[in-house]
Chimera marker file (.cmm) of the C-alpha trace (Angstrom):
<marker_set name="trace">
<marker id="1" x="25.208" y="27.934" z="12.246" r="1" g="1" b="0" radius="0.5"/>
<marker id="2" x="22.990" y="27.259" z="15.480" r="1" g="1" b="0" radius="0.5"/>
<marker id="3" x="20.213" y="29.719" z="14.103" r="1" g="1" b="0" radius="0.5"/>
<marker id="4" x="20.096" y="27.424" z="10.624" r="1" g="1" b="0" radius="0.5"/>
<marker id="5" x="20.115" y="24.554" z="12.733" r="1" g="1" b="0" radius="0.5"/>
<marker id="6" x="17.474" y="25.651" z="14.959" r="1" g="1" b="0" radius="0.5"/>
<marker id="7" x="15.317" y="26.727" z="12.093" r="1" g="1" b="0" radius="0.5"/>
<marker id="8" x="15.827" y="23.734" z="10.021" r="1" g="1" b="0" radius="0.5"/>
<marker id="9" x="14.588" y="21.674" z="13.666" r="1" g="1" b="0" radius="0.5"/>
<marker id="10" x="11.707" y="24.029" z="13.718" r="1" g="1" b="0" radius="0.5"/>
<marker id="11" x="10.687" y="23.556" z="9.766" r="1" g="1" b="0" radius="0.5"/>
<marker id="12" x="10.580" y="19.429" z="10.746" r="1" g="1" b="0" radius="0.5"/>
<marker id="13" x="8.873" y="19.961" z="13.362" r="1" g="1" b="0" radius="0.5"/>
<marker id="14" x="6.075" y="21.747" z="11.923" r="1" g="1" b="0" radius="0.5"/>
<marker id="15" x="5.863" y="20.248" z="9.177" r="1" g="1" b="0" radius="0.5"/>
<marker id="16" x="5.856" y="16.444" z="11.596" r="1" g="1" b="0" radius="0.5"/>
<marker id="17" x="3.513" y="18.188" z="13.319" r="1" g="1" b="0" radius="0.5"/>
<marker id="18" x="1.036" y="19.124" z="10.768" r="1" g="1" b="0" radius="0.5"/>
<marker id="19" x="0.850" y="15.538" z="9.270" r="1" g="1" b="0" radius="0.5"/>
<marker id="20" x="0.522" y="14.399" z="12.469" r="1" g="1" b="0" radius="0.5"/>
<marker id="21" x="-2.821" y="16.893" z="12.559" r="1" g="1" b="0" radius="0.5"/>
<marker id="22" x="-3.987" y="15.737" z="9.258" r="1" g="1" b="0" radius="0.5"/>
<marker id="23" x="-3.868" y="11.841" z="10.342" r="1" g="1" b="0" radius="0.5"/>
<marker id="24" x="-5.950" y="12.263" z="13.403" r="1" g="1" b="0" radius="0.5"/>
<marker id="25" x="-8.183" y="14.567" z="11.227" r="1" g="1" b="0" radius="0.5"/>
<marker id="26" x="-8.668" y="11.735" z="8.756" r="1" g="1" b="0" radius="0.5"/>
<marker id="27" x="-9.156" y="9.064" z="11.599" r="1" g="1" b="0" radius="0.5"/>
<marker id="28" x="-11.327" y="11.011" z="13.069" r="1" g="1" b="0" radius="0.5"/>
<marker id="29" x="-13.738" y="11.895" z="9.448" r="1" g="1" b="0" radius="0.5"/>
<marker id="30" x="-12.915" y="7.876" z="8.813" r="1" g="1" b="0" radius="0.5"/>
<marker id="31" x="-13.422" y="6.059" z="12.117" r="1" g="1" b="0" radius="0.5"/>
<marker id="32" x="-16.285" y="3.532" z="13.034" r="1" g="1" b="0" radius="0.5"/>
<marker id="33" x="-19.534" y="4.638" z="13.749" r="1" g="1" b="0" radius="0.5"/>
<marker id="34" x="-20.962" y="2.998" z="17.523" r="1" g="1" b="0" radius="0.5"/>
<marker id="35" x="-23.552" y="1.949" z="15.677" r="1" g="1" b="0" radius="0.5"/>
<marker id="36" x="-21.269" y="-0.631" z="13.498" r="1" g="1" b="0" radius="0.5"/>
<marker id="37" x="-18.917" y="-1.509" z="16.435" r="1" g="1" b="0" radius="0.5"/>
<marker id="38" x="-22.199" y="-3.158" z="17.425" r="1" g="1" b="0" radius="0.5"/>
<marker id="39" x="-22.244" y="-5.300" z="14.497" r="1" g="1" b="0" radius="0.5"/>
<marker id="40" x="-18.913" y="-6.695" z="15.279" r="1" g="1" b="0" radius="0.5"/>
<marker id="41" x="-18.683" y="-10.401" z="16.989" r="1" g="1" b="0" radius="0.5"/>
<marker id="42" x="-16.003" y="-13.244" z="17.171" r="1" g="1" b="0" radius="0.5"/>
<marker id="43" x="-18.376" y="-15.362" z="14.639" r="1" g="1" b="0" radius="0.5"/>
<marker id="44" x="-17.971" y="-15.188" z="11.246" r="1" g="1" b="0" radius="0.5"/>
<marker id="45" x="-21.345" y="-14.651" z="10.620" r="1" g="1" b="0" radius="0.5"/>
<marker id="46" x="-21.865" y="-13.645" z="6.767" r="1" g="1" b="0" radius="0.5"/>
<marker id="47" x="-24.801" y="-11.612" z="7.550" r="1" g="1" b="0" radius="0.5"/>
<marker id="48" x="-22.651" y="-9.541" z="10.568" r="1" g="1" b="0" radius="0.5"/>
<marker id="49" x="-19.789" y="-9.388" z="8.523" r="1" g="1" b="0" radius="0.5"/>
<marker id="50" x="-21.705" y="-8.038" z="5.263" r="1" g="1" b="0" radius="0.5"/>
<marker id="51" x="-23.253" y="-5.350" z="7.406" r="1" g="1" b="0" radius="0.5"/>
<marker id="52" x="-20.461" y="-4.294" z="8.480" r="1" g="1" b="0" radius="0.5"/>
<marker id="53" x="-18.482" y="-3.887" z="4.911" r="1" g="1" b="0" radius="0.5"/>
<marker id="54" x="-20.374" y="-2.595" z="2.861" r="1" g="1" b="0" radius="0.5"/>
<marker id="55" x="-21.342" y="-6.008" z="0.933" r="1" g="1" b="0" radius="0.5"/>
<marker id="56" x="-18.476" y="-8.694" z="1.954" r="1" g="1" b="0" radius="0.5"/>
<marker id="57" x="-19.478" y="-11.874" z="3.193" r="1" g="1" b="0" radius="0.5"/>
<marker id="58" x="-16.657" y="-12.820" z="5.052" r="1" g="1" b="0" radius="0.5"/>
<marker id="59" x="-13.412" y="-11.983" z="6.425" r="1" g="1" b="0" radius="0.5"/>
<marker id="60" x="-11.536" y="-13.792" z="4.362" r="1" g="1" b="0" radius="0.5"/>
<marker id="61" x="-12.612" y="-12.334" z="1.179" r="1" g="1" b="0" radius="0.5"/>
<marker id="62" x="-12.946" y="-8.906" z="2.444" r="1" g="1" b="0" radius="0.5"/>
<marker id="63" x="-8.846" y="-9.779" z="3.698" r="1" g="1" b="0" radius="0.5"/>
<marker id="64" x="-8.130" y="-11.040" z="-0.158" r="1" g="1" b="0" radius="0.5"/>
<marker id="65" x="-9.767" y="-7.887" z="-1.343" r="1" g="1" b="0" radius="0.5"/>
<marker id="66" x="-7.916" y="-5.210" z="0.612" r="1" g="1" b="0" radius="0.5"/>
<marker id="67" x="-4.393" y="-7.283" z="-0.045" r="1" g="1" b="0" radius="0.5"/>
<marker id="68" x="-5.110" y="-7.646" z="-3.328" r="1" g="1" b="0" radius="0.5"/>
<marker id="69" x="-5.858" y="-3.741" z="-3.816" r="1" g="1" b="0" radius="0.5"/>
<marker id="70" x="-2.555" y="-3.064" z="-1.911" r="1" g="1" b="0" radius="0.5"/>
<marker id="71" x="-0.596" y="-5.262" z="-4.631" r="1" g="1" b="0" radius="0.5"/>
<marker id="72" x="-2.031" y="-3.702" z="-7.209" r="1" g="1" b="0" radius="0.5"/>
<marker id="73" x="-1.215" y="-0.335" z="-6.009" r="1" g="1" b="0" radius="0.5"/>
<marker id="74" x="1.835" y="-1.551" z="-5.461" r="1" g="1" b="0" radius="0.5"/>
<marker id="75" x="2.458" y="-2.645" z="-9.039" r="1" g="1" b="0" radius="0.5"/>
<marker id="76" x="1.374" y="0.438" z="-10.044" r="1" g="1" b="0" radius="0.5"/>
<marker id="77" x="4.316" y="2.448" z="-8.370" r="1" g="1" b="0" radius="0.5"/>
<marker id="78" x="6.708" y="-0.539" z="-9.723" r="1" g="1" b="0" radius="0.5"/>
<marker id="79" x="5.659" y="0.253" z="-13.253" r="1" g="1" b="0" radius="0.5"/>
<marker id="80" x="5.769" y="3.869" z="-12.574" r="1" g="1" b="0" radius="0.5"/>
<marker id="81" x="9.476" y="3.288" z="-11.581" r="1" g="1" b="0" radius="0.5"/>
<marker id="82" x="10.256" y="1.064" z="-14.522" r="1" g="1" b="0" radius="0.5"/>
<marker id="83" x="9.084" y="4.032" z="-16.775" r="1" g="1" b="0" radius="0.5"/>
<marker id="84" x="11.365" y="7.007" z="-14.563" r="1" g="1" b="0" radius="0.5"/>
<marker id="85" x="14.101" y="4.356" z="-14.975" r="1" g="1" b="0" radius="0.5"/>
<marker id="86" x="14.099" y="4.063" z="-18.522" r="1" g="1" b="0" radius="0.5"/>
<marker id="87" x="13.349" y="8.036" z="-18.789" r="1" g="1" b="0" radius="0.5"/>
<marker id="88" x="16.930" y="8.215" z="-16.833" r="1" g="1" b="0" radius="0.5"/>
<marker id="89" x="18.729" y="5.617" z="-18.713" r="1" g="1" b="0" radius="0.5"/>
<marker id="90" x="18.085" y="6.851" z="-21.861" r="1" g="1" b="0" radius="0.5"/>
<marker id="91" x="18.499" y="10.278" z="-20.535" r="1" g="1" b="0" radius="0.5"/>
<marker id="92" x="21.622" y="9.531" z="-19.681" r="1" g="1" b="0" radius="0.5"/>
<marker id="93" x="24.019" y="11.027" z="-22.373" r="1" g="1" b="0" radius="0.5"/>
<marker id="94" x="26.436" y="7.926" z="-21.250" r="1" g="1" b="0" radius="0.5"/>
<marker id="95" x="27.136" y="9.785" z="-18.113" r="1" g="1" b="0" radius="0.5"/>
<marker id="96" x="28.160" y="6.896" z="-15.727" r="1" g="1" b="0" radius="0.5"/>
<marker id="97" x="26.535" y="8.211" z="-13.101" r="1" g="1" b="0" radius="0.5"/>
<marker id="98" x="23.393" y="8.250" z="-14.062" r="1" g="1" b="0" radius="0.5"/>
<marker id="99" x="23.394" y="5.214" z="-15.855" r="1" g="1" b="0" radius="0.5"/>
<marker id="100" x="24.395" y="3.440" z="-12.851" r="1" g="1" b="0" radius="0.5"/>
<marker id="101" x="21.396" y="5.168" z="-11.158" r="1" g="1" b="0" radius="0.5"/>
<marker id="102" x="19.375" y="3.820" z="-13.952" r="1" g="1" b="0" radius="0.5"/>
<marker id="103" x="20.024" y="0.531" z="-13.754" r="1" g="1" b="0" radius="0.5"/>
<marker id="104" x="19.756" y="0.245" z="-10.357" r="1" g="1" b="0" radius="0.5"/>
<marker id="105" x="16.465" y="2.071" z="-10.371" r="1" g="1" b="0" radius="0.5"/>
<marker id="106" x="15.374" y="-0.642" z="-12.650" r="1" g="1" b="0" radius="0.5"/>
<marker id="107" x="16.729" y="-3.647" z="-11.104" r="1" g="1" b="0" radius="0.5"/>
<marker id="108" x="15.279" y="-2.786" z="-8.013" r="1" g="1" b="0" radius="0.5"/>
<marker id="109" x="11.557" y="-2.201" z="-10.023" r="1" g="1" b="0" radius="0.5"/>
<marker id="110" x="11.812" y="-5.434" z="-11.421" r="1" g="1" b="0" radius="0.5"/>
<marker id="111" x="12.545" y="-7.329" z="-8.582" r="1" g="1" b="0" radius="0.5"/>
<marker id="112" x="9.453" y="-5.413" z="-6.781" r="1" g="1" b="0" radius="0.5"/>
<marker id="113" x="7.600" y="-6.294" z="-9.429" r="1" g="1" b="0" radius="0.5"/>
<marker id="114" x="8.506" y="-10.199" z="-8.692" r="1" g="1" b="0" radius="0.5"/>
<marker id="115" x="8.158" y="-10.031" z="-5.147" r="1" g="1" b="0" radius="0.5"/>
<marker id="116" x="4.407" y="-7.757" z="-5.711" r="1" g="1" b="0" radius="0.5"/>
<marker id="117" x="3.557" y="-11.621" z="-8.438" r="1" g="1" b="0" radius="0.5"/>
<marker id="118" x="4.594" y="-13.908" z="-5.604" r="1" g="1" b="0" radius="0.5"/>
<marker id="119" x="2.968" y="-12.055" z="-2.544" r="1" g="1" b="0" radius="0.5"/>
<marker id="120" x="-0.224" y="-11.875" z="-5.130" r="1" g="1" b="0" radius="0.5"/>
<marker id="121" x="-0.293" y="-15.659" z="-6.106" r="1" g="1" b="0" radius="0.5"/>
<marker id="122" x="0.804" y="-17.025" z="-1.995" r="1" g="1" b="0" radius="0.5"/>
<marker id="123" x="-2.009" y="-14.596" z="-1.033" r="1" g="1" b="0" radius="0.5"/>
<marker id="124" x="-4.745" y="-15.761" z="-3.164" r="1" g="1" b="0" radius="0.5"/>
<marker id="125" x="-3.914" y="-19.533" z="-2.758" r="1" g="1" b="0" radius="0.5"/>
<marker id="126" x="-3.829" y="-19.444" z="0.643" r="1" g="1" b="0" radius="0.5"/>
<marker id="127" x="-7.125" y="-17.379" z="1.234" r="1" g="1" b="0" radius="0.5"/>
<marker id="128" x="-8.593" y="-19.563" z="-1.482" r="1" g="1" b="0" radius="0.5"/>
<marker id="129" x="-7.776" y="-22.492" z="-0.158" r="1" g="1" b="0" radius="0.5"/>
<marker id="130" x="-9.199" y="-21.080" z="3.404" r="1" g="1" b="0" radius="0.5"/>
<marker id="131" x="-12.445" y="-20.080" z="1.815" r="1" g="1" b="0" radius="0.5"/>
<marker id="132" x="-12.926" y="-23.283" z="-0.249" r="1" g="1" b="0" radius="0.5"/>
<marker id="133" x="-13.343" y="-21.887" z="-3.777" r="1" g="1" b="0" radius="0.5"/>
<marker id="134" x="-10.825" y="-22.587" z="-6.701" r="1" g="1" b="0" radius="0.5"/>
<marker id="135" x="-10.956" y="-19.556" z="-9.191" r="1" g="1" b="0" radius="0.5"/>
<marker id="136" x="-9.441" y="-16.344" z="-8.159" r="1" g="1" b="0" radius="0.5"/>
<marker id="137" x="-10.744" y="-13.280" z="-8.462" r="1" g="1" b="0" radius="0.5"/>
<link id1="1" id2="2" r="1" g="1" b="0" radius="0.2"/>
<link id1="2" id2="3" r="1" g="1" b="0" radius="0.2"/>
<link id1="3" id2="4" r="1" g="1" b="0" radius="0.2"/>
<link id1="4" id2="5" r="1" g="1" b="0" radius="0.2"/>
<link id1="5" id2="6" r="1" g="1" b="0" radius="0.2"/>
<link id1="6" id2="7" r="1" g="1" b="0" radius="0.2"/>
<link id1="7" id2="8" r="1" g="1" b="0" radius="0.2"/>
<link id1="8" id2="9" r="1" g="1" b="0" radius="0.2"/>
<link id1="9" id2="10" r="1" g="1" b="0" radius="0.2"/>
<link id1="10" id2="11" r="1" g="1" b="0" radius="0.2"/>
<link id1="11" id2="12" r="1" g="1" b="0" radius="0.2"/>
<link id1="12" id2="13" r="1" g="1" b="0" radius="0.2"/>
<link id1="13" id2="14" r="1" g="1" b="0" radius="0.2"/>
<link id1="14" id2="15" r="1" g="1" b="0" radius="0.2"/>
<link id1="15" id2="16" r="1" g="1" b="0" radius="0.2"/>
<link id1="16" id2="17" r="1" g="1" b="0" radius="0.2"/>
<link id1="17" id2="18" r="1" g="1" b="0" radius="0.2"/>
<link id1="18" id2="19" r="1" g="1" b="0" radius="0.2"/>
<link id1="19" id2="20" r="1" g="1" b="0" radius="0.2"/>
<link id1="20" id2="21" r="1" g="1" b="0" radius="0.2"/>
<link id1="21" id2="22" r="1" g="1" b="0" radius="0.2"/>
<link id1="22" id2="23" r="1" g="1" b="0" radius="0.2"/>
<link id1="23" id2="24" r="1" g="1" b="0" radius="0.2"/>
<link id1="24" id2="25" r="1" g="1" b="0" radius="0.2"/>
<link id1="25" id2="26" r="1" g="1" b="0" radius="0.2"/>
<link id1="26" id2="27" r="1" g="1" b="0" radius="0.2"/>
<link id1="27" id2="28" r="1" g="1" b="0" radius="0.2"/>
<link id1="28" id2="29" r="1" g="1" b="0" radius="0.2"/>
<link id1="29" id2="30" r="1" g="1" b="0" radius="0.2"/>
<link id1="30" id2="31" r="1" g="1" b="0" radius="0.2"/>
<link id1="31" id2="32" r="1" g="1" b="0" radius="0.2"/>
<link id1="32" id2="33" r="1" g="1" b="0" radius="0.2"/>
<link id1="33" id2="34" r="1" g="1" b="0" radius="0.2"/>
<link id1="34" id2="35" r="1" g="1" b="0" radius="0.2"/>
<link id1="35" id2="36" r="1" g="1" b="0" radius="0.2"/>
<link id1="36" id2="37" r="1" g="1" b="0" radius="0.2"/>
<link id1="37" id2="38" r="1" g="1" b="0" radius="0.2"/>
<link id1="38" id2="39" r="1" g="1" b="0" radius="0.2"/>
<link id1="39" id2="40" r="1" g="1" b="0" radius="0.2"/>
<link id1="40" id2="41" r="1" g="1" b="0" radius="0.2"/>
<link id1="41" id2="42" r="1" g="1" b="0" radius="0.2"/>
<link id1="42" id2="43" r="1" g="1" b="0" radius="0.2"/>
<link id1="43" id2="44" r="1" g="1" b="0" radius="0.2"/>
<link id1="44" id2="45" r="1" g="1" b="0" radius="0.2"/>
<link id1="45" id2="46" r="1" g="1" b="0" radius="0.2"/>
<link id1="46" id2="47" r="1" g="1" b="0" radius="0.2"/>
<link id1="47" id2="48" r="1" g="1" b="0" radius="0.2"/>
<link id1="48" id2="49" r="1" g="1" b="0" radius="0.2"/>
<link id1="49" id2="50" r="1" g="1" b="0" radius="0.2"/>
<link id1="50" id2="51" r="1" g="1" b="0" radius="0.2"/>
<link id1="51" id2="52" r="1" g="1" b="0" radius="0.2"/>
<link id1="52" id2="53" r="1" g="1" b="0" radius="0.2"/>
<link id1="53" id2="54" r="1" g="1" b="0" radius="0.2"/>
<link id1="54" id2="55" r="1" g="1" b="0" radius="0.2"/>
<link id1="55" id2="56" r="1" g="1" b="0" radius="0.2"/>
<link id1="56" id2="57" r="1" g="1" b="0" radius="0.2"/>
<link id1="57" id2="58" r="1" g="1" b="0" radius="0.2"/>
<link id1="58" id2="59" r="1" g="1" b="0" radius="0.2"/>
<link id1="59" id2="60" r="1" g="1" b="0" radius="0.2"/>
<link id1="60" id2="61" r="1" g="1" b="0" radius="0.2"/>
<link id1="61" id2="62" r="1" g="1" b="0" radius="0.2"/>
<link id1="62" id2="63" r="1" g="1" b="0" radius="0.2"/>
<link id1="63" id2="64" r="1" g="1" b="0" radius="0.2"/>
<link id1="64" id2="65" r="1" g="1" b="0" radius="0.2"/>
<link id1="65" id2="66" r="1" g="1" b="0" radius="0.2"/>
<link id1="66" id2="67" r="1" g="1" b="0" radius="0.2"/>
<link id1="67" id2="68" r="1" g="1" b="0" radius="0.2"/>
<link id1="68" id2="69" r="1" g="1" b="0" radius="0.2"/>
<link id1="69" id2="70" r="1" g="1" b="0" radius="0.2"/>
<link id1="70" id2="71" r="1" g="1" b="0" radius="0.2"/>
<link id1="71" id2="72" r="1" g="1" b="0" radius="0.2"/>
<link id1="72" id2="73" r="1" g="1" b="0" radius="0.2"/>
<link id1="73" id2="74" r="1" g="1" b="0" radius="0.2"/>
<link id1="74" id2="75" r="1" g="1" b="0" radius="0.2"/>
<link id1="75" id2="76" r="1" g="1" b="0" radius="0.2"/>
<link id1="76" id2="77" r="1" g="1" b="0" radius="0.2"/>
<link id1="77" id2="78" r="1" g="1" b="0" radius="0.2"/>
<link id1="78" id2="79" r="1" g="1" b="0" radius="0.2"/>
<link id1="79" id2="80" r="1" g="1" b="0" radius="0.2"/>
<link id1="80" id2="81" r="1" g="1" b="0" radius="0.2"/>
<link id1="81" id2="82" r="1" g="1" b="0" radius="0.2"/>
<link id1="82" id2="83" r="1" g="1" b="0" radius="0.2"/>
<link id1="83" id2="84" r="1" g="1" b="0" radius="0.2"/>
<link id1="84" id2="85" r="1" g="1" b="0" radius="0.2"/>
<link id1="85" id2="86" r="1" g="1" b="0" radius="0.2"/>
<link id1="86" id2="87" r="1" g="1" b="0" radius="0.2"/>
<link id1="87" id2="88" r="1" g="1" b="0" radius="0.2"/>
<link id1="88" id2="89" r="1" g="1" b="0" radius="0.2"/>
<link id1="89" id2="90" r="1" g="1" b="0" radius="0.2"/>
<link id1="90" id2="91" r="1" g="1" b="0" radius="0.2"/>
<link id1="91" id2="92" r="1" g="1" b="0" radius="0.2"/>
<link id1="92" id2="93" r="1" g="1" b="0" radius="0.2"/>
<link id1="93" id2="94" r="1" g="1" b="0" radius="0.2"/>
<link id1="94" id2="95" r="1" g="1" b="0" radius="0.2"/>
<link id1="95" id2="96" r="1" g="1" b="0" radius="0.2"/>
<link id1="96" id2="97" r="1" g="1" b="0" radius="0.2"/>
<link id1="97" id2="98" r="1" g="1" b="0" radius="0.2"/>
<link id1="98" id2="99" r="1" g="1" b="0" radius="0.2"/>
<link id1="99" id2="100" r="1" g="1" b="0" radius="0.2"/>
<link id1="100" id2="101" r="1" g="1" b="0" radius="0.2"/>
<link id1="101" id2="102" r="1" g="1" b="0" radius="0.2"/>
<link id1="102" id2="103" r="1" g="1" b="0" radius="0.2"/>
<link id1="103" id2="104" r="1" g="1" b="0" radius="0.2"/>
<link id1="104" id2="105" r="1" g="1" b="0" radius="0.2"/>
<link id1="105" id2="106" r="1" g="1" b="0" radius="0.2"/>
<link id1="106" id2="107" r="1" g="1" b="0" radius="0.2"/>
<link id1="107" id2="108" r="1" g="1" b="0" radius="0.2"/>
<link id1="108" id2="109" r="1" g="1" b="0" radius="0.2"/>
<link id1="109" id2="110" r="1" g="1" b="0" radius="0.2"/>
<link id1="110" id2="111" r="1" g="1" b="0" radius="0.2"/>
<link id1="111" id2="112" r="1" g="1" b="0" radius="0.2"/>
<link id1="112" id2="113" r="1" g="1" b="0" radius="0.2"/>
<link id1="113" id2="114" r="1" g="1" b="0" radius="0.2"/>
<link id1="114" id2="115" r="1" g="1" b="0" radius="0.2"/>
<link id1="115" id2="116" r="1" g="1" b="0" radius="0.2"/>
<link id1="116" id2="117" r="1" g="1" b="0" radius="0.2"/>
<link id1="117" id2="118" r="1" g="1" b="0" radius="0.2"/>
<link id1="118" id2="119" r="1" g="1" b="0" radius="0.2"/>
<link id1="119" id2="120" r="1" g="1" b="0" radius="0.2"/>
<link id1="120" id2="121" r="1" g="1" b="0" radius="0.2"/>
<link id1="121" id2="122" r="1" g="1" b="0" radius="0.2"/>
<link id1="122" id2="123" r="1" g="1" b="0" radius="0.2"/>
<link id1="123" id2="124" r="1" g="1" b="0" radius="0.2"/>
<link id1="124" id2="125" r="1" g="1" b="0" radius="0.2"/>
<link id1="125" id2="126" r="1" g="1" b="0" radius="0.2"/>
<link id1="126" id2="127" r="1" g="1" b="0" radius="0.2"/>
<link id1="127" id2="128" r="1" g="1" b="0" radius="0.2"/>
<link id1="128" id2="129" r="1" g="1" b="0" radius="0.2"/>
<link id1="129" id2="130" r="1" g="1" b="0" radius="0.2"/>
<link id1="130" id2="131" r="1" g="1" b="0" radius="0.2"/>
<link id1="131" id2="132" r="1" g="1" b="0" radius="0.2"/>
<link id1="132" id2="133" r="1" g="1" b="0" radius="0.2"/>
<link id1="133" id2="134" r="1" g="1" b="0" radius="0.2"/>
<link id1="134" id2="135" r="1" g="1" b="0" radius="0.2"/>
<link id1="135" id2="136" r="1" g="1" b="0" radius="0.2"/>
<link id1="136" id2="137" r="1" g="1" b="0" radius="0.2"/>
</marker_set>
């Protein structure tokens, strides 16, 4: 029993470990350049600010765009689990069990889904409303 234990503690480990490797790798192949830590200042200067981003011409649509790309990925996974609980519910063979699983798997999609609509449309306004323009993008 102590061996499994032990090698169970060691598998985690490792495996903690190695994703801990692979984050630090990708921070380090991702991180800022000196050269555009230089272009950083505590104005919101478009022209600083689209140097730095590739295009953006503020913060506050650069903000809207990464939230917004969050939310959508997020919706994504919500339909995705809207689809695995249907697969399972009708799957099911009335097997209480699963339906149960089901419909829980579903409920919880679909209120995701509302909370993913509401964080979308308080976002938006309220960067919108900061930046000045009306439409949404």
């Amino acid at each position: 029993m102590v061996s499994s234990l032990t090698k169970t503690t060691v598998k985690q480990g490792v495996i903690v470990l190695g994703l801990m490797a692979l984050g630090l790798i990708a921070l380090h192949f991702f991180s800022v350049d000196i050269a555009h830590a230089q272009l950083i200042s505590t104005e919101d200067v478009p022209q600083n600010v689209s140097d730095a981003t590739g295009g953006e011409g503020s913060f506050r649509t650069l903000a809207r765009t990464i939230v917004n790309f969050f939310l959508y990925f997020l919706g994504f996974l919500a339909t995705l689990m809207i689809i695995y609980g249907g697969v399972l519910y009708v799957t099911s063979g009335g097997n209480d069990e699963s339906t149960g699983k089901a419909k829980k798997i579903l409920l919880y999609a679909v209120v995701g889904i509302i909370v993913i609509l509401l964080s979308y449309a308080i976002v938006n306004t309220v960067i919108g409303a900061g930046v000045g323009d009306q439409a949404s993008t």
